[in-house]
C-alpha positions as CSV (number, residue, x, y, z in Angstrom):
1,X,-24.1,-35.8,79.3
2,X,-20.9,-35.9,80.7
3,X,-19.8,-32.3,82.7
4,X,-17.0,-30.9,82.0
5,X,-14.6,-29.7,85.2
6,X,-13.1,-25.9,84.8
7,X,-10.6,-24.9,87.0
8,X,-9.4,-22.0,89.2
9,X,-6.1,-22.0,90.9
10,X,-5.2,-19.9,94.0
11,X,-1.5,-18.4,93.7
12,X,-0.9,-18.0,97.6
13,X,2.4,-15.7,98.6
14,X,3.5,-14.8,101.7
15,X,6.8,-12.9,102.8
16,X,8.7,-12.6,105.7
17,X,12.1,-11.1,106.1
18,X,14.0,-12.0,109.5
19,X,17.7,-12.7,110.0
20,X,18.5,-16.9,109.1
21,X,17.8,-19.8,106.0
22,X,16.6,-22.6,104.3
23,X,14.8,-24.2,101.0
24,X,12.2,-26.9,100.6
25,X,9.2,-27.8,98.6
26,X,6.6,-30.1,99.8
27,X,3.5,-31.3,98.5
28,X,0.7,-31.6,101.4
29,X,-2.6,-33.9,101.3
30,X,-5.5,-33.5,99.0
31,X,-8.4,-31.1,100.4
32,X,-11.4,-33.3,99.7
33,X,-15.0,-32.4,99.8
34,X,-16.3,-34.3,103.0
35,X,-19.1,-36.8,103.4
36,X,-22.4,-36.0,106.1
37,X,-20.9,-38.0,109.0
38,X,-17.1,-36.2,108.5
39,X,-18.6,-32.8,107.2
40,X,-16.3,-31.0,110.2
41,X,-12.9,-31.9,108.3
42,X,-11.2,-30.1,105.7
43,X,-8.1,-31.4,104.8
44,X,-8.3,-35.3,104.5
45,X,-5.1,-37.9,104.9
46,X,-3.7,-39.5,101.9
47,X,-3.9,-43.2,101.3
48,X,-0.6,-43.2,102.6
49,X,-1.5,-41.4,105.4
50,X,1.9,-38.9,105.7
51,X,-0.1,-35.8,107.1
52,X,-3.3,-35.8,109.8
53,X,-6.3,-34.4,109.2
54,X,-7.2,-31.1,109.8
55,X,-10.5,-30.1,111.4
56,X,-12.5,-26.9,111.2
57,X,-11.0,-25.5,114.2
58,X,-7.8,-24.4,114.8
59,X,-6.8,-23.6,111.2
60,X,-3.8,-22.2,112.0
61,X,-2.0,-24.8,114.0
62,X,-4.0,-28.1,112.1
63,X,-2.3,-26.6,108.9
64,X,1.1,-26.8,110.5
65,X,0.9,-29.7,112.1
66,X,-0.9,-31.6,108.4
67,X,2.5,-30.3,107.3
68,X,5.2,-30.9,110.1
69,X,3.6,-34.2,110.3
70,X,5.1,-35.8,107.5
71,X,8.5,-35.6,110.1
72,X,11.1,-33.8,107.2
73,X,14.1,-32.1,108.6
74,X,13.0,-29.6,106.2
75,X,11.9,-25.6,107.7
76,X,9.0,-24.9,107.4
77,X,7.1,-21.5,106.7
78,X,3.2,-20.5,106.0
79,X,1.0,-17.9,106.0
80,X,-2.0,-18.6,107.6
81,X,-4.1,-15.1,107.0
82,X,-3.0,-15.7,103.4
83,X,-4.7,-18.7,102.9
84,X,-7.7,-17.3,104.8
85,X,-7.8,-14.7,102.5
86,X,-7.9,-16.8,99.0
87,X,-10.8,-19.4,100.8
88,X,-12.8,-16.2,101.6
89,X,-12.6,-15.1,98.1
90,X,-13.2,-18.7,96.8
91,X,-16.3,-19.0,99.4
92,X,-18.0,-16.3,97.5
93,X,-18.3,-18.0,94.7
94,X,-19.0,-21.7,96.4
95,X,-22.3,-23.1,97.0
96,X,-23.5,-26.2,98.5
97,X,-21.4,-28.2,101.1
98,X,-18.1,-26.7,99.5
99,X,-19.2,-23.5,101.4
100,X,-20.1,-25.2,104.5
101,X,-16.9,-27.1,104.2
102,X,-14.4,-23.6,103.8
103,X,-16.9,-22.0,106.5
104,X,-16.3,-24.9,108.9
105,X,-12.2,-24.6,108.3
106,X,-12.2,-21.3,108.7
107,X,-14.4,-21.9,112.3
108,X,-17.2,-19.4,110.9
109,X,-20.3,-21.5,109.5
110,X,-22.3,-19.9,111.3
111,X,-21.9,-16.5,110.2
112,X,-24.2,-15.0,107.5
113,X,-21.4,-14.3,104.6
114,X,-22.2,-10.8,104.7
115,X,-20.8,-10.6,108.1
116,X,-17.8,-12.5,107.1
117,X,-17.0,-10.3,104.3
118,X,-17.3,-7.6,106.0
119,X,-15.0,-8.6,108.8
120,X,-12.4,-9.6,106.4
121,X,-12.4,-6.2,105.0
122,X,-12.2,-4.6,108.4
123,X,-9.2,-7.3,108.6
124,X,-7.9,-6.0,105.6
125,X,-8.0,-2.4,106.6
126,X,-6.5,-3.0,110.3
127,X,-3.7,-5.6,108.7
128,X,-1.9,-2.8,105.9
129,X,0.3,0.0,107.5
130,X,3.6,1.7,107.4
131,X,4.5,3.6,111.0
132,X,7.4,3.3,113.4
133,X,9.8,1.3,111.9
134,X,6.9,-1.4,110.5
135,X,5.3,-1.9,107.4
136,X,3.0,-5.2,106.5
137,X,0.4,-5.5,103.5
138,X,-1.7,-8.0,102.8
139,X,-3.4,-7.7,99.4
140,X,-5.6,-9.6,96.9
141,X,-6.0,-10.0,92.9
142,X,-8.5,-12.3,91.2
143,X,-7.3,-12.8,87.4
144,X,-10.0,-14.1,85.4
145,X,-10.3,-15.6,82.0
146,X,-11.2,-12.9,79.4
147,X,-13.7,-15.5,78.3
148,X,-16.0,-14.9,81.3
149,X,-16.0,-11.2,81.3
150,X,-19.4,-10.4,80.2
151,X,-20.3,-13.3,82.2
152,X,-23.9,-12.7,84.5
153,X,-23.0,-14.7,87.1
154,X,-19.3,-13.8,87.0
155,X,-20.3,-10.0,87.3
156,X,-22.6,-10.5,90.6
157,X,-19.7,-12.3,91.8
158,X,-17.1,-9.8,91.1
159,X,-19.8,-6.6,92.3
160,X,-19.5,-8.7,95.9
161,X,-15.9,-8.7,96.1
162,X,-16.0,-5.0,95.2
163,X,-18.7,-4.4,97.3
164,X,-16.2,-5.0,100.4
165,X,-13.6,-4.1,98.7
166,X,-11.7,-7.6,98.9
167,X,-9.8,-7.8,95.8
168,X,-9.0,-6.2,92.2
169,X,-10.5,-8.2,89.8
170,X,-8.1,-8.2,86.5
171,X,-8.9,-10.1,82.9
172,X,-6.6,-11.8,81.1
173,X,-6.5,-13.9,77.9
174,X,-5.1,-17.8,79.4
175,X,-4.7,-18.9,75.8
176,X,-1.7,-16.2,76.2
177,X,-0.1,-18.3,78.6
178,X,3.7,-16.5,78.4
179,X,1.9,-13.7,78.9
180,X,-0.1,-14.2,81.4
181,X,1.9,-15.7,83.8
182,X,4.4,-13.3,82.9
183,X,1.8,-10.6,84.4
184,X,1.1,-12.3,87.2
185,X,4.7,-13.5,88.2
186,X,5.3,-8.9,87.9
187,X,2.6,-8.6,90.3
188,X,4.2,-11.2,93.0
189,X,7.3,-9.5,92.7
190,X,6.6,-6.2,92.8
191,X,3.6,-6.9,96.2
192,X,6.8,-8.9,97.9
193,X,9.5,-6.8,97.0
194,X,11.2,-8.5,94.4
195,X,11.4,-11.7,97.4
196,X,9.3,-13.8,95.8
197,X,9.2,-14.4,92.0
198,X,7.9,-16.9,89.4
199,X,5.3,-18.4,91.6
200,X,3.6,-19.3,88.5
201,X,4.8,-21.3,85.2
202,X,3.1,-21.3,81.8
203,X,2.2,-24.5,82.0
204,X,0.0,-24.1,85.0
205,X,-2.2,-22.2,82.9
206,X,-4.7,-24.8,81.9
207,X,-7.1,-24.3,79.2
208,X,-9.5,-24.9,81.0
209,X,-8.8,-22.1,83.7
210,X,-11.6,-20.0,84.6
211,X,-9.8,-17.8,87.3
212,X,-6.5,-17.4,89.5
213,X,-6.9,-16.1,92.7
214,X,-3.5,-14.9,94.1
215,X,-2.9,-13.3,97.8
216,X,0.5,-11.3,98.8
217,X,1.2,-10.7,102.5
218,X,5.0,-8.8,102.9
219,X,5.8,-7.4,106.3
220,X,8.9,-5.6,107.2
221,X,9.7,-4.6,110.6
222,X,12.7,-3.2,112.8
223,X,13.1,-4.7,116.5
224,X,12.2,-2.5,119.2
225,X,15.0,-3.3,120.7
226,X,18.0,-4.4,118.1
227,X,20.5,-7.1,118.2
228,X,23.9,-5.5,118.3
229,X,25.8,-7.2,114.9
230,X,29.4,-7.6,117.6
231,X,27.7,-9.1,119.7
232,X,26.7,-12.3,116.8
233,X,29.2,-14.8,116.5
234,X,29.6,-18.8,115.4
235,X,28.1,-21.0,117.6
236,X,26.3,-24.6,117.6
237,X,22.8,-25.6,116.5
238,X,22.5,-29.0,117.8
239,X,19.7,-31.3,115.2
240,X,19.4,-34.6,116.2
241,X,22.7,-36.6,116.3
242,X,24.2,-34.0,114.8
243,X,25.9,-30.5,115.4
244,X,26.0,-27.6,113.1
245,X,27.6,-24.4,112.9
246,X,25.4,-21.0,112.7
247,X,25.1,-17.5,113.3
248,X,24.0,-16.8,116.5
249,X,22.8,-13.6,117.4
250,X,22.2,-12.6,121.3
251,X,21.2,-9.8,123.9
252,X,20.3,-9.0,126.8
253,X,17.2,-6.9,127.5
254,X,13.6,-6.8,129.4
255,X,10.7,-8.6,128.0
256,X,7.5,-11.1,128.2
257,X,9.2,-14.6,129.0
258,X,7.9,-18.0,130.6
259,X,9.9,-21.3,131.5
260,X,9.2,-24.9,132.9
261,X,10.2,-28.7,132.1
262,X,9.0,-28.7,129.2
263,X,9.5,-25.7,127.1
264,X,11.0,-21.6,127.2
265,X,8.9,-19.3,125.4
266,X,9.7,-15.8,124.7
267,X,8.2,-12.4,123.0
268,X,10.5,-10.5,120.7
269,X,8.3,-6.8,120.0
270,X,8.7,-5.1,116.8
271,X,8.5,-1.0,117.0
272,X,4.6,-1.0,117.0
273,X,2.1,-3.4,118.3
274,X,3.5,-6.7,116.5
275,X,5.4,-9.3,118.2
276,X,7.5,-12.1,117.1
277,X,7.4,-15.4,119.6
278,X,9.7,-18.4,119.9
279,X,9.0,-21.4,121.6
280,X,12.1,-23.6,122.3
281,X,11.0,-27.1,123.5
282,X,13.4,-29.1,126.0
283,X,15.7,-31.3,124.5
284,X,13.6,-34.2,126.0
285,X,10.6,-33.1,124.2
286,X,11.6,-31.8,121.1
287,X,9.7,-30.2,118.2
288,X,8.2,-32.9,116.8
289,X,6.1,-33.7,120.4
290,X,5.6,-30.1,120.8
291,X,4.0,-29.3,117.5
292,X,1.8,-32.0,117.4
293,X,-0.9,-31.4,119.9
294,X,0.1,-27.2,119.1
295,X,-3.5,-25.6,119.3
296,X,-4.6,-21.7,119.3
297,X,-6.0,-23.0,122.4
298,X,-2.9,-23.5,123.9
299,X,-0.7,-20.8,122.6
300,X,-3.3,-18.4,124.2
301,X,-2.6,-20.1,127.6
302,X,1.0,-20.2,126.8
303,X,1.2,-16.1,126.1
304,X,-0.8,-15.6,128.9
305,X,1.8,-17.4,131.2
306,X,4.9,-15.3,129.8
307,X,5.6,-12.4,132.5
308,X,7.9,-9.6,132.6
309,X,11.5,-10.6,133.0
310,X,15.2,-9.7,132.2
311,X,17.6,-11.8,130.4
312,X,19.6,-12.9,127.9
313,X,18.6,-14.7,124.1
314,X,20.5,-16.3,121.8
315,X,18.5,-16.5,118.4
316,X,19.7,-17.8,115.1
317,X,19.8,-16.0,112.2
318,X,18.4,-17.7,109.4
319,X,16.6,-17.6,105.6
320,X,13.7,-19.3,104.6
321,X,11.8,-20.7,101.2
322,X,9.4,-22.8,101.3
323,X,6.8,-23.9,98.1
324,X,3.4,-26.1,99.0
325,X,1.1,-27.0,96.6
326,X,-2.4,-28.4,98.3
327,X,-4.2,-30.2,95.1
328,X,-7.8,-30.4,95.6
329,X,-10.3,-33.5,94.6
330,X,-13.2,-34.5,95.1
331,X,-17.0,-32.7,94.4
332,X,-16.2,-29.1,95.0
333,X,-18.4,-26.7,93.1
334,X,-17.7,-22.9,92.7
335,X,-20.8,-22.2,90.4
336,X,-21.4,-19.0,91.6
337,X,-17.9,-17.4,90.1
338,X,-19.3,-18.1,86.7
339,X,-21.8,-20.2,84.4
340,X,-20.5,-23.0,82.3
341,X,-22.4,-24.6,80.3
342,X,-22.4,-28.2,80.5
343,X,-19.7,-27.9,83.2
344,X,-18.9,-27.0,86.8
345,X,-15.9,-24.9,88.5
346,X,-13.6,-26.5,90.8
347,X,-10.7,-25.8,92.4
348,X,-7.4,-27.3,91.0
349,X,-5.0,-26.7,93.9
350,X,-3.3,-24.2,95.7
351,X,0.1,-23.1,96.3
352,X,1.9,-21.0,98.6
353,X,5.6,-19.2,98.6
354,X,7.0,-18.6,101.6
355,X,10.6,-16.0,102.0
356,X,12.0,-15.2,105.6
357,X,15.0,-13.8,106.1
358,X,15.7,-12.7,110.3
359,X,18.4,-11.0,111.1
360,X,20.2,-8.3,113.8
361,X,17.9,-5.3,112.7
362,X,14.7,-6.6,112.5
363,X,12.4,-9.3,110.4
364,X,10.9,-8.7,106.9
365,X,7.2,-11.0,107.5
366,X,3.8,-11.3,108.1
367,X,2.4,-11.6,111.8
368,X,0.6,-13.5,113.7
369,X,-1.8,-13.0,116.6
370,X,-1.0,-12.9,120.6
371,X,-2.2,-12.0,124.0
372,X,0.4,-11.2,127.1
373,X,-0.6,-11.0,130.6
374,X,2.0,-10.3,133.6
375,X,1.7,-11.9,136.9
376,X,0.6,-9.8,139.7
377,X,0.9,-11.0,143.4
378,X,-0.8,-9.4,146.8
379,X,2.8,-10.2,148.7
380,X,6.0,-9.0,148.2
381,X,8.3,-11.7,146.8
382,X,12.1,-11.9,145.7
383,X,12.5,-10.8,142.3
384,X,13.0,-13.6,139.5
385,X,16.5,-14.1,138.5
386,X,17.5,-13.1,134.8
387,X,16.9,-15.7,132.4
388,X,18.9,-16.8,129.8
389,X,17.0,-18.6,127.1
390,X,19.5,-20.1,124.6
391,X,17.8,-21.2,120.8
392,X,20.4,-23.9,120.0
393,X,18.1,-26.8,118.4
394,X,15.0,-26.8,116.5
395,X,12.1,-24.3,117.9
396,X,9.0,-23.1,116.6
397,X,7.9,-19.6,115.7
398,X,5.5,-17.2,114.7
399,X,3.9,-13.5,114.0
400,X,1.6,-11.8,115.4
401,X,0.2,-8.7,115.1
402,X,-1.3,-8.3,118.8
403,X,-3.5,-5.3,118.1
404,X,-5.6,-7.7,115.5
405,X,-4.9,-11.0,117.2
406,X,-4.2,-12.0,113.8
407,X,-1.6,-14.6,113.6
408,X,0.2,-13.6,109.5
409,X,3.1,-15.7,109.8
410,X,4.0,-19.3,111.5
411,X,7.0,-22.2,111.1
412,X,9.2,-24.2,112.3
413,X,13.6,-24.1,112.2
414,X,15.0,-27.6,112.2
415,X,18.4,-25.8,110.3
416,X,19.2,-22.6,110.2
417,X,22.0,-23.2,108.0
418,X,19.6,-24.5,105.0
C-alpha cells in the first residue's frame, strides 16, 4: 500500500530594527535527508549547484554562506537562534536518521534530548528581557490540526514540549484556511510589533497539514552610546562599479576595534550586555571572499583580536526585508508528532521573514553571540592612534547577545539604499 506524506510547515520570523534598507526574497537549496557515507550534511546543493553545502558544524555561518553563495547583490538577513528553535521543536517529534540529521546540524548528536531540551529552555529563559534601554523575545507556537487533538502520540509529544516549557501548543481547524492563517498572520504581528505581517497565505495551508510550527524573535535596543542625528549626512556607498548615495551616520567614541590588510572590525554595545559587530572587508577582498570561508571559528578569533581603542565610524543607516523559503525532500519522518494511519509526517519547507531597520538611536533585532578580549603588554608602549573605520561598501554584520554567546541575528549590506 502506498503511504500517504502529511505535512508540517515551520513559519520562521525574526525581527530586527536598526537604522538602514532593503527587500529581497530568495529561495535556498532543498534540505535532504542524507545517505550513511554523507550523514554529517544537512543542507544539500541543488542540481544546479547555486548554494554549498552546509555541514553540521558551524550552523550559523554555513547557513549564510548556502545563502550569500548564490552571489545576489541582494541584503541579506537571518535569524539563526530562530531557526534553532523550530528544528528543536521539530526534533522532538523526529525519529530515525532525521534526528540524527537536525542533531548533527545543530552540532549536538551527542547529547541525550533531554539535555538538549533542557538547555534550550534555559536559552529561552536567558534570551527574553526588557532592562536598560533593551528588550528581545524569542518565542514559540506549534498550531496543530484540530484533527490530531485527541491524538496518543500527538499528546506525549505535546506533554514534552510543555514539559520544558518550549512552546504553546494551539489547535486549529486547516480546512478553515482564511481563518487560520488569518490567526496565525495576528500572532506574527502582534510578537514582532506590527514589523512583520502576513508570513502566511491561505494557500499554504495544505490539506494535508498536520502542524505549523512558527518562531518570533524581536529585539529592540538603544546604543550605549548614540549617534548624534547632525552629525548624519549624504555620503557615498561605493558597490562594485558603481556609486550610490546614503545616509551616513558617524561618531566618535571609545570601543573594542581591530584592523589589518585584510579587514576592520568593530563592536557597537547596546545599553546591556548585547553588542552589534561589523566587519568591513578591504576593497581588495570584498564580501564575497570574506564570507565564504566565515566560521564561528574564526569570528571567535576575530573578537578576540578587537582591543580597546578611540575613533571615529561612519555606519550606514539602512532597512531590511528579507523572505526564504528552504523546501525540504527527501525521507524525513516526524512520526513521533502524531500517528497516521497509512501515512508518515514530513516536513514541507520552511520559511523565514526577516525586518531590520538601524538607525541613530539604536537597532530594533535579535542578537548574536561574541567574546572580547583586550591586549595587555608587560612594557610601556606608545598609545595607538585613533582609528577611523569608514563603512562605505558592502560589510557584514551581526548580533550578539555576549552574556549567552548566542548569536540572534546575522547578514550582510551590499545596498543600503534597497
Amino acid at each position: 500500500m502506498k503511504l500517504a506524506k502529511y505535512l508540517m510547515l515551520f513559519v520562521v520570523v525574526f525581527v530586527t530594527l536598526f537604522t538602514t534598507g532593503c527587500t529581497s526574497k530568495e529561495k535556498v537549496a532543498p534540505i535532504k535527508e542524507t545517505d550513511k557515507s554523507n550523514a554529517d550534511k544537512v543542507i544539500s546543493t541543488n542540481a544546479s549547484n547555486e548554494y554549498s553545502t552546509i555541514q553540521k558544524n558551524n550552523f550559523d555561518f554555513s547557513l549564510l554562506t548556502s545563502i550569500q553563495s548564490k552571489k545576489s547583490d541582494e541584503n541579506i538577513c537571518i535569524s539563526p537562534i530562530s531557526f534553532k528553535m523550530a528544528l528543536l521543536l521539530a526534533c522532538n517529534g523526529a525519529d530515525g536518521e532525521t534526528k540524527k540529521e537536525i542533531l548533527q546540524s545543530l552540532n549536538l548528536k551527542d547529547e541525550p534530548i533531554e539535555n538538549i531540551n533542557t538547555n534550550f529552555q534555559n536559552t529561552l529563559n536567558n534570551l527574553n528581557y526588557s532592562n536598560e534601554g533593551v528588550t528581545l523575545n524569542v518565542i514559540n507556537a506549534i498550531w496543530a490540526n484540530e484533527s490530531i487533538k485527541d491524538d496518543n502520540i500527538f499528546n506525549e509529544y505535546s506533554s514534552t514540549i510543555k514539559k520544558f516549557n518550549l512552546s504553546d501548543i494551539n489547535f486549529l481547524k486547516f480546512n478553515e484556511k482564511d481563518k487560520s492563517a488569518q490567526i496565525i498572520n495576528k500572532w506574527v504581528s502582534d510578537n514582532t510589533k506590527r514589523k512583520i505581517s502576513g508570513i502566511i497565505s491561505p494557500d499554504e495551508i495544505k490539506d494535508d497539514l498536520v502542524t505549523i510550527i512558527t518562531n518570533a524573535v524581536y529585539f529592540n535596543g538603544k546604543w550605549n552610546e548614540a549617534f548624534e542625528k547632525e552629525n548624519t549626512k549624504e555620503k557615498d556607498f561605493n558597490i562594485d562599479n558603481q556609486t550610490v548615495k546614503c545616509q551616513m551616520m558617524s561618531k566618535y567614541f571609545e570601543t573594542n576595534y581591530f584592523e589589518n590588510d585584510k579587514y576592520q572590525s568593530i563592536k557597537i554595545p547596546y545599553k546591556n550586555s548585547t553588542s552589534m559587530y561589523v566587519f568591513l572587508p578591504s576593497k581588495e577582498m570584498g564580501i564575497l571572499d570574506f564570507i565564504k570561508d566565515l566560521h564561528m571559528s574564526d569570528i571567535d578569533k576575530k573578537i578576540a583580536e578587537m582591543s580597546m581603542r578611540e575613533g571615529s565610524l561612519e555606519l550606514p543607516k539602512f532597512k531590511s526585508e528579507f523572505k526564504i523559503d528552504i523546501p525540504f525532500s527527501g525521507k524525513n519522518s516526524f512520526n513521533k508528532i502524531a500517528s497516521i494511519k497509512n501515512g508518515k509526517i514530513a516536513i514541507d519547507k520552511i520559511v523565514q521573514k526577516t525586518f531590520i531597520d538601524l538607525n541613530e538611536e539604536g537597532t530594533e533585532a535579535a542578537a548574536i553571540t561574541a567574546i572580547t578580549m583586550q591586549t595587555t603588554a608587560a612594557m610601556p608602549f606608545d598609545p595607538p592612534k585613533p582609528f577611523s573605520m569608514i563603512v562605505d561598501r558592502p560589510f557584514f554584520y551581526f548580533i550578539m547577545d555576549d552574556t549567552n554567546k548566542e548569536i540572534i541575528f546575522m547578514g550582510i549590506v551590499n545596498n543600503p539604499n534597497k
